[in-house]
N, C-alpha and C positions, 0 to 999 in steps of 0.2 A: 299589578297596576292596571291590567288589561281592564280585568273585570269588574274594578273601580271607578274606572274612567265614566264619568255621566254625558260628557261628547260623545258621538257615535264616531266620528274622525280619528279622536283620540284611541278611543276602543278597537278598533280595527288596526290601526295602527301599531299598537302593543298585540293585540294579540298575534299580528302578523307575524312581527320582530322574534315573538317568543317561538313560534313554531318553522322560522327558520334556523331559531339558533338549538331546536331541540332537531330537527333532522340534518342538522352538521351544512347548511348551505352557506353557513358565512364563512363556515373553513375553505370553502372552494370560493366565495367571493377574496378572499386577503390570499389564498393560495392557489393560482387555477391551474398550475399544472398538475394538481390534487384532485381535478375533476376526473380522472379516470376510475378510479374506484366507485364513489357514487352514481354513474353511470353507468358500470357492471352490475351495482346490483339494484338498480332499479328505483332509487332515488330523487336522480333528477333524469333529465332527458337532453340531450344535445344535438344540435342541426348543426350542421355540417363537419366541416375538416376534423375534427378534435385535436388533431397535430399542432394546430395554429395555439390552442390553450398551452402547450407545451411551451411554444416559440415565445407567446406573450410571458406566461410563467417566468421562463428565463431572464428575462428583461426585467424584472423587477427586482427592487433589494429587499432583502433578507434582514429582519431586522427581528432585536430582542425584544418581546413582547413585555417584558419585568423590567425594563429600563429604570433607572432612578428619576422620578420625575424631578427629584428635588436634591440637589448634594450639597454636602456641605462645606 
C-alpha cells in the first residue's frame, strides 16, 4: 500500500508502519517487558532504566490476540 499511496503523508506512513512491523518493534510497543531482547541485539536502542519497561510490562493485561470478535 506504501508504494501505492500518491500522498507523500500517506506513503511515508505505510512504509514506516511496514518496517516497524518487519523489525519486530510493535512486539515490544503491545509487549515492553519484551524490550530486553531487541536491545541485546541491536535493534532498537533504550535510555535509561530498562528495569522501568519491566515494572510497566507487568502492569498491563495480558490479553488473547485471536479473541472472537463475533460469538454466536
Amino acid at each position: 500500500m506504501g508504494h501505492q499511496a500518491e500522498g507523500p503523508q500517506w506513503r511515508g506512513t505505510y512504509l514506516t508502519a511496514a518496517k516497524e512491523l518487519r523489525e519486530a518493534l510493535a512486539g515490544v510497543l503491545l509487549r515492553p517487558a519484551t524490550a530486553d531482547g531487541p536491545a541485546r541485539s541491536g535493534a532498537i536502542t533504550l535510555d535509561g532504566d530498562p528495569s522501568v519497561l519491566e515494572t510497566y510490562g507487568g502492569l498491563l493485561d495480558a490479553f488473547d490476540p485471536h479473541f472472537p470478535i463475533v460469538t454466536p
